[in-house]
Backbone as a printed PyTorch tensor [residue, N CA C, xyz], in Angstrom:
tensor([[[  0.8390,  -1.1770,   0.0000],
         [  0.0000,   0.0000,   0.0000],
         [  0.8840,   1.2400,   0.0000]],

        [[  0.7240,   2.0310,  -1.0310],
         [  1.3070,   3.3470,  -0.9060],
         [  0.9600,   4.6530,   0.3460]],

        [[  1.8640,   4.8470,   0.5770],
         [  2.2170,   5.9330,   1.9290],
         [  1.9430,   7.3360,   1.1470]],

        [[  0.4900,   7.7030,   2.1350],
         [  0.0290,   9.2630,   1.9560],
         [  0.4010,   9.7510,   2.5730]],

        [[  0.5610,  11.3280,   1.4660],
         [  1.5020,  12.7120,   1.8830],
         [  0.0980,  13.0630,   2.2880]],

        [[  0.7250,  13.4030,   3.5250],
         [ -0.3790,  14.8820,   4.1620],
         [  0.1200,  15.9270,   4.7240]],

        [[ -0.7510,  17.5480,   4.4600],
         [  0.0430,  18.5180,   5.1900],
         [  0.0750,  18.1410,   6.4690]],

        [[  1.2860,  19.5840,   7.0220],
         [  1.7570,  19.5230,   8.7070],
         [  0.0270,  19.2040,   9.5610]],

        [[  0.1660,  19.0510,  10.3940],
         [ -0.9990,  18.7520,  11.4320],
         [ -1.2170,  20.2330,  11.8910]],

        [[ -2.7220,  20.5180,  12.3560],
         [ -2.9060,  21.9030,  12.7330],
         [ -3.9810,  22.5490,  11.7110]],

        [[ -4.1910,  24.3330,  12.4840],
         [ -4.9190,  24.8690,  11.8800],
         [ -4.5000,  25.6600,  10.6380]],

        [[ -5.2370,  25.5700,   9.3680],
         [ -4.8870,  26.3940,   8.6920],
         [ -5.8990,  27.4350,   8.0260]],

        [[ -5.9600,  28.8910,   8.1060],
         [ -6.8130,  30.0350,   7.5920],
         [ -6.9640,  29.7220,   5.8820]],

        [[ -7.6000,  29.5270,   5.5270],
         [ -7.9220,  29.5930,   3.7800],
         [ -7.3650,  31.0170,   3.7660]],

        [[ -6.6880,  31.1840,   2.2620],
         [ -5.9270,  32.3060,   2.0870],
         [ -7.0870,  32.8730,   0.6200]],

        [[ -8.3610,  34.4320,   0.9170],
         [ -9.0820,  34.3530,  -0.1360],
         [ -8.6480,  34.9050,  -1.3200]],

        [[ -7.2780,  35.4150,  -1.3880],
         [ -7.0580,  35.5630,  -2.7310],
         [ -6.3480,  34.6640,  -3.4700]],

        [[ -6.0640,  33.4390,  -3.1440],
         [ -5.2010,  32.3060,  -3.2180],
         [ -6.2960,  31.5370,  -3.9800]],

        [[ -7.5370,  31.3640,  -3.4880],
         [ -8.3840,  30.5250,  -3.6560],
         [ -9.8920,  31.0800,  -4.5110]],

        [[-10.6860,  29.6420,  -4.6790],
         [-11.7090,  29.9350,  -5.4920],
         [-12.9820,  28.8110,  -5.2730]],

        [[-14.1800,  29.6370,  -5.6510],
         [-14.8590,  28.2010,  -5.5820],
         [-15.4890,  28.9310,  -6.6310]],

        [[-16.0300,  27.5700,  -7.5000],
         [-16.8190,  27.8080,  -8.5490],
         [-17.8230,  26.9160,  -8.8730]],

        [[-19.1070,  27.6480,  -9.7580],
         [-20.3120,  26.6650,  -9.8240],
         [-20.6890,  26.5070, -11.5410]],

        [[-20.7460,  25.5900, -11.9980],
         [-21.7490,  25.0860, -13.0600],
         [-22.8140,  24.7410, -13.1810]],

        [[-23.6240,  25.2350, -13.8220],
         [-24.9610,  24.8810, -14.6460],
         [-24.9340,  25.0000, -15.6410]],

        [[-26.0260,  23.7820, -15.9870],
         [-25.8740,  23.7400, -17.6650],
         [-27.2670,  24.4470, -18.2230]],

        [[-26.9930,  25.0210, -19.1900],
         [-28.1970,  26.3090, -19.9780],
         [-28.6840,  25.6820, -20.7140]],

        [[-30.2540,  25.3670, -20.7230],
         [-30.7900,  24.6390, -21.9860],
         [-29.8850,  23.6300, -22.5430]],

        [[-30.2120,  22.8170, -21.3220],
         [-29.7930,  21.0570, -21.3940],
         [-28.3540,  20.8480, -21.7370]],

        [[-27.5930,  22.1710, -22.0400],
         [-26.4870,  22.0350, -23.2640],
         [-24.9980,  22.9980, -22.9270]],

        [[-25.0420,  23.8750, -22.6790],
         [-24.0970,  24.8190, -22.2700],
         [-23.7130,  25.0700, -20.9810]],

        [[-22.1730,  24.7180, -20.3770],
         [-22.1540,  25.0440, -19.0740],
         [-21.7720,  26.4400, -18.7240]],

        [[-22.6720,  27.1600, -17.5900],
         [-22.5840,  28.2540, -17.9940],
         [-21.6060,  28.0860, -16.1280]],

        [[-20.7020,  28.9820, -15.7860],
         [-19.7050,  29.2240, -15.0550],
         [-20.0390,  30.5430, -14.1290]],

        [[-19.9030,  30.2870, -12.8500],
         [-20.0070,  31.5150, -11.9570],
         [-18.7880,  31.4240, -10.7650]],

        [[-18.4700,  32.5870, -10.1420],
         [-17.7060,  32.4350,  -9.0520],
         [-18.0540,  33.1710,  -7.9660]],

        [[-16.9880,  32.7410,  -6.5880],
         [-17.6320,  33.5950,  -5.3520],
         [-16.6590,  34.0010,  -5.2790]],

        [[-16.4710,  34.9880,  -4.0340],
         [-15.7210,  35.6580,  -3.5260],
         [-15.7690,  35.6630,  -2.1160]],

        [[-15.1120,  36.4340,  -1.0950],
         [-15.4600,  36.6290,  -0.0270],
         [-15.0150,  35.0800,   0.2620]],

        [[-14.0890,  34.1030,   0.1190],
         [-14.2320,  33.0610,   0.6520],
         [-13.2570,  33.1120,   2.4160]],

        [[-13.8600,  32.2990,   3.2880],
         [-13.5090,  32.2670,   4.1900],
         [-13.6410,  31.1120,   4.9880]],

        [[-12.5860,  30.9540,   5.6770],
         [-12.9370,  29.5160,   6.7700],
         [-11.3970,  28.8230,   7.3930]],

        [[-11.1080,  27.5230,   7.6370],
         [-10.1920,  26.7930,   8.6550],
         [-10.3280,  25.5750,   7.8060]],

        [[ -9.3870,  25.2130,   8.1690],
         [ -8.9990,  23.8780,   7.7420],
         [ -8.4840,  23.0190,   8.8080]],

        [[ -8.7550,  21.6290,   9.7640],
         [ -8.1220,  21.5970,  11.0150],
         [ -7.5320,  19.9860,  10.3660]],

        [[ -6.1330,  19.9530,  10.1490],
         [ -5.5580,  18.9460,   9.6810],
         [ -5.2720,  18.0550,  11.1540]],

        [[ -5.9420,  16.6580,  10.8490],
         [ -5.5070,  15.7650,  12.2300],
         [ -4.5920,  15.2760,  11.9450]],

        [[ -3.7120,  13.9840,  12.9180],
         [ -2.9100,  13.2950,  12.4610],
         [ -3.5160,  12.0180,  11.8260]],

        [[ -4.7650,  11.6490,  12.3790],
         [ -5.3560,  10.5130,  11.5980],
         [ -6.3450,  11.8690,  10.4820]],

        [[ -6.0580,  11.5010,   9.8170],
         [ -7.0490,  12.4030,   8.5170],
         [ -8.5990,  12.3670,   9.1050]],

        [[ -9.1480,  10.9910,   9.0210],
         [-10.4750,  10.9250,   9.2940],
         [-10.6050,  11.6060,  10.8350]],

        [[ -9.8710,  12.3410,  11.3890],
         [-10.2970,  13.5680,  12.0890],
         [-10.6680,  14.7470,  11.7280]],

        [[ -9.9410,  15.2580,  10.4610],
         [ -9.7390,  16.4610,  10.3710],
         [-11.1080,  17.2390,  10.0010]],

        [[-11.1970,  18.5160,   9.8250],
         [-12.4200,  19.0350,   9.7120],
         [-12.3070,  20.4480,   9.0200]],

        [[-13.5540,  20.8800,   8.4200],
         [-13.0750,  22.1600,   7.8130],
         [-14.5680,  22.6650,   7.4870]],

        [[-13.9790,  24.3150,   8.0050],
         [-15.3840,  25.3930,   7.9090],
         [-15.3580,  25.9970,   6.9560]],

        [[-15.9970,  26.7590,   6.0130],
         [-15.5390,  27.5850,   4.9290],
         [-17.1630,  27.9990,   4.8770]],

        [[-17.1360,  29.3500,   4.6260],
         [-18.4410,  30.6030,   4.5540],
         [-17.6510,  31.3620,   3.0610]],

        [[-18.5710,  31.8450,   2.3460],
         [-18.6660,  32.9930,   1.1980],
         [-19.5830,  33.6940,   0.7660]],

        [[-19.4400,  34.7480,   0.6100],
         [-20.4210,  35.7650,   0.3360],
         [-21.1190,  35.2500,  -1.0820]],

        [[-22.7150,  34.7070,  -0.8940],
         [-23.6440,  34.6420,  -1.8600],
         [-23.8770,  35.8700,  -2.5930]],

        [[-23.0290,  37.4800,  -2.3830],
         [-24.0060,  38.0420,  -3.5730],
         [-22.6400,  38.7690,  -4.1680]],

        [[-21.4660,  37.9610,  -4.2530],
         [-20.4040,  38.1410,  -4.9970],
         [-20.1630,  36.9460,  -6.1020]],

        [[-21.6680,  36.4500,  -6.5760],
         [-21.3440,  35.1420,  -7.5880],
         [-21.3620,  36.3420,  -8.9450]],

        [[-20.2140,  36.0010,  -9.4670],
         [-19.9030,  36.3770, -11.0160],
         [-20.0040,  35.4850, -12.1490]],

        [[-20.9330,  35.7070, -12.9610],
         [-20.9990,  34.5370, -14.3070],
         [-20.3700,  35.5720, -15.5030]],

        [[-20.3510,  36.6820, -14.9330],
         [-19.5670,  37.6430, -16.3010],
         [-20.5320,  38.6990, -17.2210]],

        [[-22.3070,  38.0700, -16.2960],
         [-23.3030,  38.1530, -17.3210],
         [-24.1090,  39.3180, -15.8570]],

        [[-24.2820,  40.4670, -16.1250],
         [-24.7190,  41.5940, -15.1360],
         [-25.9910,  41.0620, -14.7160]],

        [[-26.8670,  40.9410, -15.3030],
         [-28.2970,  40.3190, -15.4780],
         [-28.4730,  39.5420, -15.0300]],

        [[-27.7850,  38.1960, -15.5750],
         [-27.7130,  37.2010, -15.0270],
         [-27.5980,  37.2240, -13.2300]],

        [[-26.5660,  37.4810, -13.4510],
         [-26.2080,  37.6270, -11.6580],
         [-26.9930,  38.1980, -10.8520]],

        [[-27.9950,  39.3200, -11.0830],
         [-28.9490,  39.7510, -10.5380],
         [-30.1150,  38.6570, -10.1510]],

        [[-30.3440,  38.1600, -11.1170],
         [-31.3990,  37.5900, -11.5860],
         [-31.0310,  36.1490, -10.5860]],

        [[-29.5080,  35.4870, -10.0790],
         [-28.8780,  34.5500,  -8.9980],
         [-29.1590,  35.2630,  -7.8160]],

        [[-29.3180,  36.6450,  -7.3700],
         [-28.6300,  37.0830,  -5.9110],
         [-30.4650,  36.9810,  -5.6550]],

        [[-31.2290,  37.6490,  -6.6870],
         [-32.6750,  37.5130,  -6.3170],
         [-33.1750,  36.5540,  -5.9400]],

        [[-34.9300,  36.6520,  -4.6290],
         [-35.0480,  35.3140,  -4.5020],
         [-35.7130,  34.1660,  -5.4590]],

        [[-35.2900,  34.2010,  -6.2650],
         [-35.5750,  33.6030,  -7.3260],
         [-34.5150,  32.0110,  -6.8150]],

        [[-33.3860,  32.2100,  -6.6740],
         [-32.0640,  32.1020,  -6.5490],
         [-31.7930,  31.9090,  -5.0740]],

        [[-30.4000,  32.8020,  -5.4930],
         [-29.6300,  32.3780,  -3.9700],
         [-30.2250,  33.4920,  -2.8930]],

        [[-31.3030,  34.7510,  -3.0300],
         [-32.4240,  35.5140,  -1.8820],
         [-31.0140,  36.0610,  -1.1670]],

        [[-29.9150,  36.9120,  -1.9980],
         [-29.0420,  37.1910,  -0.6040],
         [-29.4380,  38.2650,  -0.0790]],

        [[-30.5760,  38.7130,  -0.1390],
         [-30.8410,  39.9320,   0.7000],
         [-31.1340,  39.6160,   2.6840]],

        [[-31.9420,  38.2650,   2.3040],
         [-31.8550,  37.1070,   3.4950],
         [-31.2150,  36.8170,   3.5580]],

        [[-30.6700,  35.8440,   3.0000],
         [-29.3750,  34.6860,   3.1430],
         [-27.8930,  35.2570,   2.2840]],

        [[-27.5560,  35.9620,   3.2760],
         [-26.0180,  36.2030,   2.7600],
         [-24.6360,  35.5340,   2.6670]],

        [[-25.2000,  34.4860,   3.5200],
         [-23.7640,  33.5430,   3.5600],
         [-23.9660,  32.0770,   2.7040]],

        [[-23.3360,  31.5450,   2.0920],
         [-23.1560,  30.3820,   1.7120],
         [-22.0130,  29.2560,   2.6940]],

        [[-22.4540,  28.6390,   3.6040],
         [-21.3060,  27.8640,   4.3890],
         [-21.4090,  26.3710,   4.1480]],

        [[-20.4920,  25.6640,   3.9620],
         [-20.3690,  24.4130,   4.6070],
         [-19.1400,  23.9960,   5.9730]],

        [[-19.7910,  22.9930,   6.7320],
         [-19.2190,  22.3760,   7.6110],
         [-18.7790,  21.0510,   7.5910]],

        [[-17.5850,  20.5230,   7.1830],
         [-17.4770,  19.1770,   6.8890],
         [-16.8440,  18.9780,   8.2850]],

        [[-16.9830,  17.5190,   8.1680],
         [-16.1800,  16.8860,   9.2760],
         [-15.8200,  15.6570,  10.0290]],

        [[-16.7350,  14.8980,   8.4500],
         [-16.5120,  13.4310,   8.2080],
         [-15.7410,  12.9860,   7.3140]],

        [[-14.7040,  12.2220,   7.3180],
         [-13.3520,  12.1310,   6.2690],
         [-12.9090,  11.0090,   6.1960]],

        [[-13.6120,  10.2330,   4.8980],
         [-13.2250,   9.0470,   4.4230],
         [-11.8310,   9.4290,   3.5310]],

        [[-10.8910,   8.4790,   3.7620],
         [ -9.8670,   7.9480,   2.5360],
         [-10.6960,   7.1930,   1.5950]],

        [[-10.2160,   7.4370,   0.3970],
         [-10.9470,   6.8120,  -0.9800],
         [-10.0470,   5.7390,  -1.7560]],

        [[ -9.3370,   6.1920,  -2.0100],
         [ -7.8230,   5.8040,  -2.7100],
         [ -6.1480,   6.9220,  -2.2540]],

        [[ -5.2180,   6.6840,  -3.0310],
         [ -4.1860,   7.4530,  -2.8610],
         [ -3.5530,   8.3560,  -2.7600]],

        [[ -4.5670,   9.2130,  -3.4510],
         [ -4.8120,  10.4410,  -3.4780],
         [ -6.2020,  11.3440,  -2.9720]],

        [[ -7.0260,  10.9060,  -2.9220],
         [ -8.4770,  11.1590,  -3.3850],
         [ -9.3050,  10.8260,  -1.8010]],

        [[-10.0200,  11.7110,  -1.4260],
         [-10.8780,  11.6800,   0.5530],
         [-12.1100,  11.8930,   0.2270]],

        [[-13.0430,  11.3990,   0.8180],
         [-14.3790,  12.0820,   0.8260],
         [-14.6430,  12.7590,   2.1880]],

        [[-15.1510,  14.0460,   1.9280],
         [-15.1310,  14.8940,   2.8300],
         [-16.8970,  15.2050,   3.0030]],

        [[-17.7990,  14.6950,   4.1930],
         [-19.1950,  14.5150,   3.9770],
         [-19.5050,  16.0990,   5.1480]],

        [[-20.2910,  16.5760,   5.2490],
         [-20.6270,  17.6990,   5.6160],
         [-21.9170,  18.1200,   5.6110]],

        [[-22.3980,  19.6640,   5.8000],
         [-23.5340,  19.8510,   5.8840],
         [-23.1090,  21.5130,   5.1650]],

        [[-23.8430,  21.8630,   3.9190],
         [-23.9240,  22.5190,   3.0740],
         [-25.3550,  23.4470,   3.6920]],

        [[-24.6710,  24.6950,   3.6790],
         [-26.0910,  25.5420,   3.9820],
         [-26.3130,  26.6650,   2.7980]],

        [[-27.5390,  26.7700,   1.9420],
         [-27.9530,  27.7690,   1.1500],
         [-29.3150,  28.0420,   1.7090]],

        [[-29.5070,  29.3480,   1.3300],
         [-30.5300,  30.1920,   1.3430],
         [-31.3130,  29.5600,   2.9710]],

        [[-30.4530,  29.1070,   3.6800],
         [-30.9230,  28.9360,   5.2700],
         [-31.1850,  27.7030,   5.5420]],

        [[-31.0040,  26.5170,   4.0760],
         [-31.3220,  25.3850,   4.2680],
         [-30.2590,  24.8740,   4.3770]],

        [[-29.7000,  23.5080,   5.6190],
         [-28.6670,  23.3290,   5.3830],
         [-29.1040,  21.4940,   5.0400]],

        [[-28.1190,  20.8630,   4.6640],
         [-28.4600,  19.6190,   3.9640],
         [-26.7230,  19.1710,   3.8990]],

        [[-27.4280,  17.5200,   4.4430],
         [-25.7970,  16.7900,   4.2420],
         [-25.0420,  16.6480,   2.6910]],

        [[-24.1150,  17.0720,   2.2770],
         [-23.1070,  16.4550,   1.4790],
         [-22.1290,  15.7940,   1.2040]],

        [[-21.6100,  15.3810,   0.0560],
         [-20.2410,  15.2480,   0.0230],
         [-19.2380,  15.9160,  -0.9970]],

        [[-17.9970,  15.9860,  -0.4190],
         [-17.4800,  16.7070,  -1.4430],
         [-15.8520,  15.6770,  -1.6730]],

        [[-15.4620,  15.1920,  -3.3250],
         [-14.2130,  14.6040,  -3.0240],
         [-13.2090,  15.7190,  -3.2340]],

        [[-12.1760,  15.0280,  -2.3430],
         [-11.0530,  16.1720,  -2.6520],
         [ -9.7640,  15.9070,  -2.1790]],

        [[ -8.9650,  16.3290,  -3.1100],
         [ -7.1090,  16.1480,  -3.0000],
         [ -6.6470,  16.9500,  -2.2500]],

        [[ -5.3110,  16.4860,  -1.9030],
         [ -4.3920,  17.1440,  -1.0410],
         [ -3.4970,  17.4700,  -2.0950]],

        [[ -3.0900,  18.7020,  -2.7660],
         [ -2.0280,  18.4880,  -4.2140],
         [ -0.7890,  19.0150,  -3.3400]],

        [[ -0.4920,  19.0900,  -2.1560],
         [  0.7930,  19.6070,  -1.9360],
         [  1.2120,  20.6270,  -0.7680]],

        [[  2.3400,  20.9620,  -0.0830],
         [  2.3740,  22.2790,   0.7530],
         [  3.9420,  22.7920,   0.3340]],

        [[  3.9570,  23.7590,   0.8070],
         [  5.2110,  24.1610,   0.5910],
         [  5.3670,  25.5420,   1.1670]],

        [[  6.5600,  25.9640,   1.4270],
         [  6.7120,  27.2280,   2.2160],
         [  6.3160,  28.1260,   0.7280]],

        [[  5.5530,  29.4520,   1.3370],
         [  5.9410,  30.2560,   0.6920],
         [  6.9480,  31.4830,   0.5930]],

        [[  7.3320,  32.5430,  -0.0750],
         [  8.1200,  33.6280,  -0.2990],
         [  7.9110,  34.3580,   1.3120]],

        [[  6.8150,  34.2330,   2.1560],
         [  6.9040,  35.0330,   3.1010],
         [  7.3470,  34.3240,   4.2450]],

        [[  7.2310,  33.0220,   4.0250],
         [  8.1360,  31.8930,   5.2350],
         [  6.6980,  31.2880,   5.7490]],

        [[  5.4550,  31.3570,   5.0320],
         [  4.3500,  30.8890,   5.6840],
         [  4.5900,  29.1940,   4.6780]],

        [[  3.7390,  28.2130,   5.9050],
         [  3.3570,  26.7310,   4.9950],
         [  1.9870,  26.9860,   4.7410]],

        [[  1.7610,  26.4810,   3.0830],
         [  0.7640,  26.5670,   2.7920],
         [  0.1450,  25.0700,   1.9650]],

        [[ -1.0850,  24.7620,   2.1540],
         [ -1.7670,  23.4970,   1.7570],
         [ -2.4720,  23.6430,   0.6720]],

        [[ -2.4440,  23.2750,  -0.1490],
         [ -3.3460,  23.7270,  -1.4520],
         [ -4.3140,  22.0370,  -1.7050]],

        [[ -5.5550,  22.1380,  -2.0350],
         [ -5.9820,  21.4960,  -1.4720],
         [ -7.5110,  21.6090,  -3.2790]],

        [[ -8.0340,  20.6370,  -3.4340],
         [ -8.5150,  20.8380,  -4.7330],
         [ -9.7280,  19.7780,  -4.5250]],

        [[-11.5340,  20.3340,  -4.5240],
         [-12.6040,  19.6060,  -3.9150],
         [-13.5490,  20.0220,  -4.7550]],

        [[-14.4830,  18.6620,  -5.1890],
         [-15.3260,  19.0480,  -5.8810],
         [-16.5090,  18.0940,  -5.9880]],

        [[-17.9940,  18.6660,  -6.0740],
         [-18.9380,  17.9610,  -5.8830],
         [-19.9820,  18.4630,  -6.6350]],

        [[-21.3460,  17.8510,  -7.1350],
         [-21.9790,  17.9830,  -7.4300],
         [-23.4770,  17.7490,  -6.9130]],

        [[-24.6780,  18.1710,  -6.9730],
         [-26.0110,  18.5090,  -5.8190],
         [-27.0580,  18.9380,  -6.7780]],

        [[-28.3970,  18.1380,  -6.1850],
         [-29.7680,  18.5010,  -6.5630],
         [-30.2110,  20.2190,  -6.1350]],

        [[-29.8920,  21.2590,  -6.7260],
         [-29.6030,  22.3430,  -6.4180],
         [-31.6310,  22.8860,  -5.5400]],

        [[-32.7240,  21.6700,  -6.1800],
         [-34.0060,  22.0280,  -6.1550],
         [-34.1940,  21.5490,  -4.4220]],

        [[-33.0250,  20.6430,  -3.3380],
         [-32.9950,  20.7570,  -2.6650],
         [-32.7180,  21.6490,  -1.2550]],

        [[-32.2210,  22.4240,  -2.0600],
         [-31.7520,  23.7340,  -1.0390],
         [-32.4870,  24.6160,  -1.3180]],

        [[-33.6360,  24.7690,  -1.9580],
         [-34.7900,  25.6490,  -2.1610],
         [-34.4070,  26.6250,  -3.8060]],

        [[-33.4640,  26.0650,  -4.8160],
         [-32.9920,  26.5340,  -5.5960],
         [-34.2190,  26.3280,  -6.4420]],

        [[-35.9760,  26.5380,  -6.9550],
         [-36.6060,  25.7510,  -7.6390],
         [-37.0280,  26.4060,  -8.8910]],

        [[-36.1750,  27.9180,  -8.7770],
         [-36.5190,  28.5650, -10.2850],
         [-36.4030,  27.9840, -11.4280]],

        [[-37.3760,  27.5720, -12.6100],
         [-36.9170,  27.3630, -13.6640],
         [-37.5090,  27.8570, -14.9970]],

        [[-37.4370,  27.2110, -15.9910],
         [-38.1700,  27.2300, -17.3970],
         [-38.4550,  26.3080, -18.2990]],

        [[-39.5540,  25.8360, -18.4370],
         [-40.1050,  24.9940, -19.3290],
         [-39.1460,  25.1170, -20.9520]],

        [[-38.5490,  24.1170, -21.5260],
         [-38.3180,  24.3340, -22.8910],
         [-39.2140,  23.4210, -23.4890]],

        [[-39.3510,  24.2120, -24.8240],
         [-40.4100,  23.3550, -25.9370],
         [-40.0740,  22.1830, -25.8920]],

        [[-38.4320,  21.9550, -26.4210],
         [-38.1660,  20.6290, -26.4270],
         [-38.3960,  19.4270, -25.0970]],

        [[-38.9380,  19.8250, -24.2850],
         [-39.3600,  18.6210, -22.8280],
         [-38.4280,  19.1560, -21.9410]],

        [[-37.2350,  20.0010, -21.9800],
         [-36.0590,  20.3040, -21.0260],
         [-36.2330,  21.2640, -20.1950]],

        [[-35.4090,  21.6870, -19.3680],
         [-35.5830,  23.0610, -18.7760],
         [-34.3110,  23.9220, -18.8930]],

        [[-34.4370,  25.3130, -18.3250],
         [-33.7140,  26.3190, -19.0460],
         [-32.3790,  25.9150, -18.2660]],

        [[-32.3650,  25.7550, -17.0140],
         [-31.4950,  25.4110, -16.0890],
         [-30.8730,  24.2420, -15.4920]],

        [[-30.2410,  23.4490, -15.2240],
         [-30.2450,  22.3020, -15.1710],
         [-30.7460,  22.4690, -13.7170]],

        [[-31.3580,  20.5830, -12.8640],
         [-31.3800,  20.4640, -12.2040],
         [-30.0530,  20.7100, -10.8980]],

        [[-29.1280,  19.8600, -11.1880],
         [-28.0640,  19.6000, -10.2360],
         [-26.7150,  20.8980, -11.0340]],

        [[-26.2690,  21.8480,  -9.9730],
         [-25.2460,  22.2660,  -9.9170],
         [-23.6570,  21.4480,  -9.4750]],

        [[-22.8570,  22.1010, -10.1590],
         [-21.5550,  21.0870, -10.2220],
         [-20.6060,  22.0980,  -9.1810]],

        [[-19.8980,  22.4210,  -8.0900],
         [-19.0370,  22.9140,  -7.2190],
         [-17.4240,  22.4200,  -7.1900]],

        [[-17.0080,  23.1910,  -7.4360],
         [-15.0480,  23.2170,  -7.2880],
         [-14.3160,  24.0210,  -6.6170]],

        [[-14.2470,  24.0400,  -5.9540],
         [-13.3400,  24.8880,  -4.9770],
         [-11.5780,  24.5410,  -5.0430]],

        [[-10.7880,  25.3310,  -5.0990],
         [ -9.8130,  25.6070,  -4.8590],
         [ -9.1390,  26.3360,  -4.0680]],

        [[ -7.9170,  25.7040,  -2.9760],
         [ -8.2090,  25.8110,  -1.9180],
         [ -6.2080,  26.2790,  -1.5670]],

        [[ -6.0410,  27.5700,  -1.0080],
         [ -4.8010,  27.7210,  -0.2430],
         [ -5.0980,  27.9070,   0.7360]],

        [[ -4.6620,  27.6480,   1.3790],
         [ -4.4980,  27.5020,   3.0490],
         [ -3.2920,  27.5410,   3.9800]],

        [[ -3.0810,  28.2740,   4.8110],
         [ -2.0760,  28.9740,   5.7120],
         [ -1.4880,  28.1070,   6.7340]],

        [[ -0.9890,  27.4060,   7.2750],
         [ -0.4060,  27.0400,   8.6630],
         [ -0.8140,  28.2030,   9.6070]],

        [[ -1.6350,  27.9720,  10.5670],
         [ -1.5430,  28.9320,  11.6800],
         [ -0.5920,  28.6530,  12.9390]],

        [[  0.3660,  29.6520,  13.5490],
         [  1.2340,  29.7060,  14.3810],
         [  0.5480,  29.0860,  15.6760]],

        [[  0.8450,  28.0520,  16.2630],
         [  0.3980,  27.8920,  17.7840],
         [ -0.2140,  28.7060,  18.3300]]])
């Protein structure tokens, strides 16, 4: 059995200009259309047995960018993600299967628009390394996909052809730097 690299043990701050999370939907059955957040924030708590470790991460719901002005309005409304209510997007993981050699499932509880609901998300460890300022950093790469009509997401549109304008299930990727915090 091959011997997994894992970062140092401890807390680490997600670093938000380092990092990203991003969402897909597909447009009339066919086109994936791409948005991002901002505002990302949260911890990362690396154990020495992995299936300890745990991790918080919050982002601002009304910094999603698809590139499209309208569009994005038309996401922050409650149509959508309602961030006039619900301003935060968080998950809390903190169940942590090993999968294979690379590869963890990280199961959690995903909260939108105030609903929160268990998930999973898989995700790599790609590496740490000091950076230029003498900080260790974990870079870290997770991604999952969700019945988006479960978190109260249920806007849609009838197409002629039998489809709808939006897809059901959104696709999530996050990309992830993360800090060593000092004792």
């Amino acid at each position: 059995m091959q011997t997994i690299t894992l970062p140092t043990t401890g807390t680490y701050a997600i670093d938000p200009t380092h990092s990203n999370v991003e969402i897909t939907a597909r447009h009339m059955m066919v086109t994936k259309v791409r948005g991002n957040f901002e505002g990302l924030a949260g911890t990362i708590e690396v154990a020495s047995r992995p299936e300890e470790s745990s991790v918080q991460v919050e982002f601002d719901a009304a910094t999603i960018d698809t590139r499209v002005a309208d569009r994005d309005a038309h996401l922050r409304s409650g149509d959508f993600l309602d961030v006039e209510h619900y301003p935060k997007i968080t998950f809390a993981g903190t169940d942590v299967d090993h999968v294979d050699d690379s590869t963890f499932r990280l199961r959690g509880d995903l909260t939108v628009r105030g609903v929160t609901k268990p998930i999973a998300f898989e995700f790599s460890f790609l590496g740490s390394d000091q950076d230029p300022w003498g900080q260790e950093r974990a870079l870290f790469e997770a991604t999952t996909s969700f019945p988006r009509e479960q978190w109260g997401l249920v806007w849609n549109a009838p197409l002629e052809s039998g489809g709808v304008l939006v897809s059901k299930d959104f696709e999530v990727e996050m990309n992830i730097s993360a800090v060593l915090q000092a004792d």
